[in-house]
Structures are given as C-alpha cells and as structure tokens.
Phi, psi and omega in degrees: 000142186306149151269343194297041178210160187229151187233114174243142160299159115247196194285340193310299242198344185343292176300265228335281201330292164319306202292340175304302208300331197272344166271007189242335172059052160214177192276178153294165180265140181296135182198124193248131170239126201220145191276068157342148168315298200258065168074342178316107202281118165237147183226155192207095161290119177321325194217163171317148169225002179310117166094352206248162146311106174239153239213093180260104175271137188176082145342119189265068186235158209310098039247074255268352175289309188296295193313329176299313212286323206289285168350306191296306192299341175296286213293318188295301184319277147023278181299299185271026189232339173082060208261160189283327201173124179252094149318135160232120189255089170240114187286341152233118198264122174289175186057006190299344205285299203281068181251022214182143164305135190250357223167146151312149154067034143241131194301162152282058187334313195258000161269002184280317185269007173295297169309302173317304207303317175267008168281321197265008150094053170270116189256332177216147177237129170253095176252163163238133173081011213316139212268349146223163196256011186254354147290354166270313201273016158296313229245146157212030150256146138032121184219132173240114174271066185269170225227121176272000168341278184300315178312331178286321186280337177286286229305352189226023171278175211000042185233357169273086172013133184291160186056034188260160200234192178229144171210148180249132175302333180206199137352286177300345175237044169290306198293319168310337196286322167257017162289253182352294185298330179258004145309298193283341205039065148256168181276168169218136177234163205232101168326084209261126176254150137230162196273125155288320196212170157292017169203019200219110187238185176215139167281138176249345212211152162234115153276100169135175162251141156260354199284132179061040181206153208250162228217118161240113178253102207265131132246187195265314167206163183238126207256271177273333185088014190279322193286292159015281139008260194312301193281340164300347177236012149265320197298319177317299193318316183261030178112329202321161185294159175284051192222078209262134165220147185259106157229172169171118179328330179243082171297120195229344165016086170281136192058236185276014198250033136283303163282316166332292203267341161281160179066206177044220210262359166280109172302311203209121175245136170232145204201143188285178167260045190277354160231131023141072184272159152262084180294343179327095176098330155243126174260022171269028193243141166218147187256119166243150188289125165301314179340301178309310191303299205282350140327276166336276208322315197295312181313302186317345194272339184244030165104348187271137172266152183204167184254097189317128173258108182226144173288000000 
C-alpha cells in the first residue's frame, strides 16, 4: 500500500476516524476546526497535502447541516493545498432519505448534496448503508456503498434466542432482511405499513408467522424510534415472544428514541459506530465498529485486493 496518503477527523466522528487511521497504522492528520460566534465553520490543515492521498471521515449526522458544511471546508481546504486526490469517508450520508420528488416544488436533498461535495472537489465517496441506492447515481466520482450486513449478523450469531425470525420493518429493507436471515439460517417475515402523516406510520399486515417465536428486527437506522415502537407492538399483537433484539447499521436515536426503546420486551439493540452513541446508562445498546470494514475499503482504493462487502 502507497505511503503517500493522509487521514484527517472532523467533528462528526472522531474515535470512528481514529480507529480507522489505527487499522491503517498510521496517526491522524494534524488538522485544526474552530466554530466563530455566529456558527461559521473555519478548518486549516496542519501539515502538507501536496501531491497525496486524503482520506476525510465525517459523518454527516445530527447536526447534520453543520457537520455537511464542515466536510465541504475539509474538502475545499483539501483541494486548494493541492492534494492528488480527496476521499469524503462519510459513514453516514445525510439527506440520503430525500431522493427522489415526493410532490411537485420539492428539493432533492441528496442530489443537492451531491453536488456540493463535488463542486468543492470530492473525487471519490465512501458510505456505509446509504438508506437509498439510487444516491450513487447523483454522483459522477467514484461512489462506494459498503454494506455492514455481515458485520451485524456475526456480531450476533449465537445470541439469538432458538426459532427467532429477522423481520423487515417495511418493504424497502426486504432484501437486507434476508442477507441477515441468511446469515443467521433463519426465516424472515415482513411488515407492510402505510403512512398516516409525514412522520407517522401504522403496521397493517404481517407477512410470515410470529407466533411464540422472538423478532430480530433490522434497518438501515433508527432515528426517533417510532418504527421500531410501531413494530414491536404489532409483532406483540400478533403473538411474538417479548424477546425483541434490534439491529441497524446508524443509531442516530433523535428525540424520544431513547425512552421509546428502552426496557420493556427489547432485550437488546446493536447498532455500528458510523455515527457518534452515547451508551452511558444504557446496557441494553451495544455498539460494533466499522472501522475494519471501511479500513479494507481504503486500502482497496489504492489497488489492494480485498474482500468488500457492497451492496
């Protein structure tokens, strides 16, 4: 592997970033980011980037506006320093939700962001889980997806209650529902919802039997924790054991999604570190690491093979 590359944090994320840099057996990049009174983000890289690889990790997560801006201010800095080639390691991509028009006289969030990253001279992007997939086709550098599927389902073999199912909360996480299940050598059953409000859903339908048997229920993250909620208390309904365990690659647990999820029949939530938990005070949460995964992807970047897992 090339030595000619550097790895910098932003605020986002720091330990992910470290923990990258330490599978990579090298230091972080000197790099300083300071707030002005009225919020303005300024960033100054500590050491030369002339001619080298760089590698920026920053989670575009809650506050998800400031931490986009702070990225753009890497990559510009970056760019006007003259570095050979700018990575954006964004473990969670924000705005992925907003892909599509939902309605006349609406933005496209993640092709907006798209843009930005590559007007201010982004050459390749490294996400994990993006929550659609149809956000690489915004993009017209290098887009990397990598998929924590397997990393979630080892972090849980032989910890699932016997006869436990995988269950997808909706439509859109069928096929991951049965990456996992087929991990796990398990079944999958599948939630059909429809929408009350612009934040509000109802489960209507259960595809699969539950009955006496415990719900390992998977997404790509969990945000307020209302689908989570709603579905644990459809799965009751129709019988299921109280023995609910949670995974999903982005814990971002926003509002209420902290009291939503604690205690009661959820045994266990396991969630990666591509954004920034707090575990403190709760042990039903456990955090696994990216770090290996988006390691590999970086080597891989320079010619090495390695074996990825993207969706």
């Amino acid at each position: 592997m090339t030595e000619d590359f550097i790895v910098f944090s932003g605020t986002a994320n720091r330990p992910l970033a470290e923990r990258v840099a330490g599978e990579l057996g090298r230091p972080l990049g000197a790099c300083r980011v300071e707030r002005f009174s009225d919020g303005e983000v300024f960033v100054r890289l500590e050491e030369s980037v002339r001619g080298r690889e760089v590698f920026v990790v920053q989670p575009t997560s809650p506050p998800v506006n400031e931490h986009l801006v702070e990225l753009l201010a890497f990559a510009d800095a970056c760019r006007r320093a003259s570095a050979a080639r700018v990575t954006a390691v964004v473990p969670y991509f924000g705005y992925s939700r907003s892909d599509k028009r939902q309605g006349e006289r609406v933005a496209v969030g993640a092709s907006m962001v798209a843009d930005l990253l590559q007007t201010v001279g982004v050459d390749h992007v490294l996400t994990v889980d993006v929550h659609a997939a149809q956000v690489e086709g915004f993009f017209r550098v290098p887009f990397d997806n990598l998929s924590a599927t397997a990393l979630l389902a080892h972090s849980l073999r032989g910890r699932l209650p016997e006869g436990a199912v995988v269950v997808s909360p909706d439509a859109g996480r069928v096929t991951a529902a049965s990456e996992f299940a087929d991990c796990l050598g398990t079944e999958v059953v599948v939630l059909q919802k429809r929408r009350t409000s612009g934040t509000e859903t109802e489960v209507t339908h259960i595809v699969g039997d539950v009955r006496d048997r415990a719900c390992l229920i998977i997404d790509d993250m969990i945000s307020t924790g209302g689908t989570i909620a709603k579905s644990v208390e459809a799965l009751a309904q129709a019988g299921a054991r109280p023995e609910f365990i949670v995974a999903a690659t982005h814990g971002l647990f926003v509002g209420e999604a902290r009291r939503k999820l604690s205690g009661g029949a959820i045994k266990e939530i396991v969630v990666t570190d591509t954004v920034a938990v707090d575990t403190e005070g709760w042990p039903g949460l456990r955090v696994v690491s990216v770090a290996p995964l988006v390691a590999a992807a970086v080597r891989s970047s320079f010619g090495e093979e390695e074996d990825l897992e993207r969706r």
